[in-house]
ChimeraX commands (.cxc) that place a marker at each C-alpha (Angstrom):
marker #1 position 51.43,180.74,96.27 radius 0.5
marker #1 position 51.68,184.67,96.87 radius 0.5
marker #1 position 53.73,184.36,99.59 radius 0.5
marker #1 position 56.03,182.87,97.79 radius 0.5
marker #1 position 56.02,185.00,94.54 radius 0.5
marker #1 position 54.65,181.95,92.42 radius 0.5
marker #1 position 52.62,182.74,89.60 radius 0.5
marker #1 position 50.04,179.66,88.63 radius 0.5
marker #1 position 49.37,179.89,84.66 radius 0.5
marker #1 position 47.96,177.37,82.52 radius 0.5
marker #1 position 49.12,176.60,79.37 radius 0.5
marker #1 position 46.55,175.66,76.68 radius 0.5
marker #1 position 45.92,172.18,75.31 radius 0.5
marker #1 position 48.66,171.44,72.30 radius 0.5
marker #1 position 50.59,174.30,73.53 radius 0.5
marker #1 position 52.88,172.32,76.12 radius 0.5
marker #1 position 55.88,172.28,73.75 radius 0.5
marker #1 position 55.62,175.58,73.17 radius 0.5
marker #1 position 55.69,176.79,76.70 radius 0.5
marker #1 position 56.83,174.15,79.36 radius 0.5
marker #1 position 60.69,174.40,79.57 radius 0.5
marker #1 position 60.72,170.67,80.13 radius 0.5
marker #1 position 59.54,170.14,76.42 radius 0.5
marker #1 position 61.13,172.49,75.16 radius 0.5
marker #1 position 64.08,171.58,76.09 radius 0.5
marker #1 position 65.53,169.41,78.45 radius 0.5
marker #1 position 63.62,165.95,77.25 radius 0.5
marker #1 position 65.10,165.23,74.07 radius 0.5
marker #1 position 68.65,165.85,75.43 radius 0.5
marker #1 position 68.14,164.17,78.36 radius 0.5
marker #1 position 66.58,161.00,76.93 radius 0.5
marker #1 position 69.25,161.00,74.62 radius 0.5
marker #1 position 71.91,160.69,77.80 radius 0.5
marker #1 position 70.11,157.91,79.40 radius 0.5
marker #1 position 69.91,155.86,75.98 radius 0.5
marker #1 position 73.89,156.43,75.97 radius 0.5
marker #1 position 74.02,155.68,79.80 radius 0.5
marker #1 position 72.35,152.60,78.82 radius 0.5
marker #1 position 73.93,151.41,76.22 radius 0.5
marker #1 position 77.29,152.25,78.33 radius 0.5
marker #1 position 75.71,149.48,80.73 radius 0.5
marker #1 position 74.83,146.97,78.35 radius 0.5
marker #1 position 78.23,147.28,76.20 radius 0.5
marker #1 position 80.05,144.34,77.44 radius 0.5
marker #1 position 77.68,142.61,79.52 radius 0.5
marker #1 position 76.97,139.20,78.43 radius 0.5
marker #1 position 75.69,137.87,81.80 radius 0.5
marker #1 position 72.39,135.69,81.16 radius 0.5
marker #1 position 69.75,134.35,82.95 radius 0.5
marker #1 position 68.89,130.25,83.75 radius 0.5
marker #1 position 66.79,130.89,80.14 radius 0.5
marker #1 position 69.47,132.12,78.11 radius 0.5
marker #1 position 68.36,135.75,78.17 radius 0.5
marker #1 position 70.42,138.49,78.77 radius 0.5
marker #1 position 70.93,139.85,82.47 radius 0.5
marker #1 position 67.98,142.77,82.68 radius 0.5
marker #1 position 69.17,145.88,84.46 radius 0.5
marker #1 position 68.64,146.15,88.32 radius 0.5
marker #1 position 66.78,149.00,90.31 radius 0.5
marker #1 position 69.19,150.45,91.08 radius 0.5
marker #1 position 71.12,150.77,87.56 radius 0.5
marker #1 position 68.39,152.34,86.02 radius 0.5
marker #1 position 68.80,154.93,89.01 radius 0.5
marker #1 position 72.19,155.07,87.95 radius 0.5
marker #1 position 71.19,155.49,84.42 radius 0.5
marker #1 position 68.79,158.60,85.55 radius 0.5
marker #1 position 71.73,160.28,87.83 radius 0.5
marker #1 position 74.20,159.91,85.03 radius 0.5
marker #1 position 72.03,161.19,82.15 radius 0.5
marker #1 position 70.63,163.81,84.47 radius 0.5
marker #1 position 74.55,165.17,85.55 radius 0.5
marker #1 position 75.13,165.53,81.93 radius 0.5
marker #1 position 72.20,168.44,81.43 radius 0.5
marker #1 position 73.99,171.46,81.76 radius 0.5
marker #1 position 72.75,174.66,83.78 radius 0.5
marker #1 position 72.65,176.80,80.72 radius 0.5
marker #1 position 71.00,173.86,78.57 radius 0.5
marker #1 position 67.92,174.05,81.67 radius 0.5
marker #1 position 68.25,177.91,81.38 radius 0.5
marker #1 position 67.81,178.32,77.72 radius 0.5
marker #1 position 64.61,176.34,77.73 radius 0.5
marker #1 position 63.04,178.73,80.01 radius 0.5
marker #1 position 64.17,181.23,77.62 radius 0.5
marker #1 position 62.95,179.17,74.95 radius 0.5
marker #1 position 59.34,178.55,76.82 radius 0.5
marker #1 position 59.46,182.54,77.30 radius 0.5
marker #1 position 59.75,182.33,81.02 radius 0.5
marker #1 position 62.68,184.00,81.15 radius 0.5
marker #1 position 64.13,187.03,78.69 radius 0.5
marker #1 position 67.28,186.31,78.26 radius 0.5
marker #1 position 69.86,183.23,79.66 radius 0.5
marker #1 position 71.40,185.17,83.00 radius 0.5
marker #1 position 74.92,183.76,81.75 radius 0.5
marker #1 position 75.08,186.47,78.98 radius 0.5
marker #1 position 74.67,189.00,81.08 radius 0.5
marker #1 position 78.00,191.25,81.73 radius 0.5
marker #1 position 78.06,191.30,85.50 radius 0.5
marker #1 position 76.10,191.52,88.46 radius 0.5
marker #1 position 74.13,194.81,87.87 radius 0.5
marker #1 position 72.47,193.59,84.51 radius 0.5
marker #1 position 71.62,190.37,86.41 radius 0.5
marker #1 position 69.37,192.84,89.31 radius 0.5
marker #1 position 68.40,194.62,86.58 radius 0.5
marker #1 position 67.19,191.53,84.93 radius 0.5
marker #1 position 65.39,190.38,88.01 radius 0.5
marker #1 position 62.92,193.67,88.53 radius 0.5
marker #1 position 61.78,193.33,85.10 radius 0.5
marker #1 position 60.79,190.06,85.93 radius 0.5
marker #1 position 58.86,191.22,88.95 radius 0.5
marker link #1:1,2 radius 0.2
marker link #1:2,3 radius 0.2
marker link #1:3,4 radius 0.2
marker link #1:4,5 radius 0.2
marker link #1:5,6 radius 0.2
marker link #1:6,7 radius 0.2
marker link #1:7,8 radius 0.2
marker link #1:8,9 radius 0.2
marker link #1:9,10 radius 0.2
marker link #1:10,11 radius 0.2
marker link #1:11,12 radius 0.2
marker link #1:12,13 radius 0.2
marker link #1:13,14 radius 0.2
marker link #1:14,15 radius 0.2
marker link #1:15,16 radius 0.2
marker link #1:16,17 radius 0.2
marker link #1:17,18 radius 0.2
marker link #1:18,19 radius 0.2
marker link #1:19,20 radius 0.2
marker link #1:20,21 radius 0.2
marker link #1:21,22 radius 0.2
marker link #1:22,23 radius 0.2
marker link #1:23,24 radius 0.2
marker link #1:24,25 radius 0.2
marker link #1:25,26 radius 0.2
marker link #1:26,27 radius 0.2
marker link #1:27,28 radius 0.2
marker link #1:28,29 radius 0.2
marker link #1:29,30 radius 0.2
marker link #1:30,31 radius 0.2
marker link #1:31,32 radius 0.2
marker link #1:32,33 radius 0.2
marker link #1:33,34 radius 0.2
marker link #1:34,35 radius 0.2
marker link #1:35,36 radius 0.2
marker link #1:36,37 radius 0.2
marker link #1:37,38 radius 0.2
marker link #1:38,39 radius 0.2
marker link #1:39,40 radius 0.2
marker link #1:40,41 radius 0.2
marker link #1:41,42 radius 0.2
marker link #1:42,43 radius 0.2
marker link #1:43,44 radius 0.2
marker link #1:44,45 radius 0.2
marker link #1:45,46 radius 0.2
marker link #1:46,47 radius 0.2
marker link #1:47,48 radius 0.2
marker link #1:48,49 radius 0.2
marker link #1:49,50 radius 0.2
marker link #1:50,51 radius 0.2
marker link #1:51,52 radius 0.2
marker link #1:52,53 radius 0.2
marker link #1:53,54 radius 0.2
marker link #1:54,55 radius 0.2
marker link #1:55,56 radius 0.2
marker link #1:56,57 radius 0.2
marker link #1:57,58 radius 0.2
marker link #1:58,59 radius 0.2
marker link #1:59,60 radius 0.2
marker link #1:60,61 radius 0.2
marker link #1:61,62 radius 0.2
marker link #1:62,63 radius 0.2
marker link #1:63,64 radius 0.2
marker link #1:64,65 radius 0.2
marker link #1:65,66 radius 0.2
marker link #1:66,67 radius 0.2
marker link #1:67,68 radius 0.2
marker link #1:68,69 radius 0.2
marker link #1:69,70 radius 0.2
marker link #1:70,71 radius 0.2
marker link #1:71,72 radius 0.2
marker link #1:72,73 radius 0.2
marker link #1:73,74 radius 0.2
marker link #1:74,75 radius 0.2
marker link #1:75,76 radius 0.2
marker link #1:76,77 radius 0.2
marker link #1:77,78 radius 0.2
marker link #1:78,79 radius 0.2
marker link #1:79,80 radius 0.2
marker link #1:80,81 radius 0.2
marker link #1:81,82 radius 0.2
marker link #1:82,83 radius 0.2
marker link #1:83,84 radius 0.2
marker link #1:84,85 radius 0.2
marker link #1:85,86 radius 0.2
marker link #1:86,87 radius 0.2
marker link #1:87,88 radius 0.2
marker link #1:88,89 radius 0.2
marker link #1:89,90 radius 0.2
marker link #1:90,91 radius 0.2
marker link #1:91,92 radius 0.2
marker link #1:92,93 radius 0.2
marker link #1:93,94 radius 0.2
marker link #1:94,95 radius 0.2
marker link #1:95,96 radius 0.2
marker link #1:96,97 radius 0.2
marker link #1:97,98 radius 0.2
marker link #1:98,99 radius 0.2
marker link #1:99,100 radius 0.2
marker link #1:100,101 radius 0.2
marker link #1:101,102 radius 0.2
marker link #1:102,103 radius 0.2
marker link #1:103,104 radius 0.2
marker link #1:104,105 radius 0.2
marker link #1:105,106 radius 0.2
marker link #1:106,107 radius 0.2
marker link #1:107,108 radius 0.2
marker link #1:108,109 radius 0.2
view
């Protein structure tokens, strides 16, 4: 992982949605878009099966579901919950130009 510049560090137990960007961040919006991309699915579809029961989604609509909700998180939405999980200073897309941005990325080294 030194090769690479990677920095293993583990975060304490109860701490994750302090510190992981993931829960910090991304989740609730994300889960949110997939609910919507499902419901987008479902409104309308009144396909049943031999029982009477409505049609179940396939495969590969829930992969649809996933890629939809998934193109709706936006770069800066990922970004701030690095900053938010203390990864990372400051977003990079408030920064004024290029110099601030190498600036930026020695104090992170």
């Amino acid at each position: 992982m030194d090769e690479r510049n990677v920095d293993q560090v583990f975060v304490p137990k109860g701490m994750t949605g302090t510190y992981q960007p993931l829960d910090v961040g991304i989740n609730a919006p994300f889960n949110a878009n997939l609910k919507q991309a499902y419901h987008e699915w479902r409104k309308g579809r009144t396909e049943v099966t031999a029982k009477g029961y409505l049609r179940k989604p396939t495969r590969q609509d829930f992969v649809n579901f996933v890629s939809k909700a998934w193109e709706a998180i936006r770069p800066e939405t990922i970004e701030n919950a690095f900053v938010g999980a203390q990864i990372l200073p400051e977003p990079t897309y408030m920064l004024s130009n290029k110099k601030d941005l190498v600036e930026n990325d020695k104090q992170l080294l």
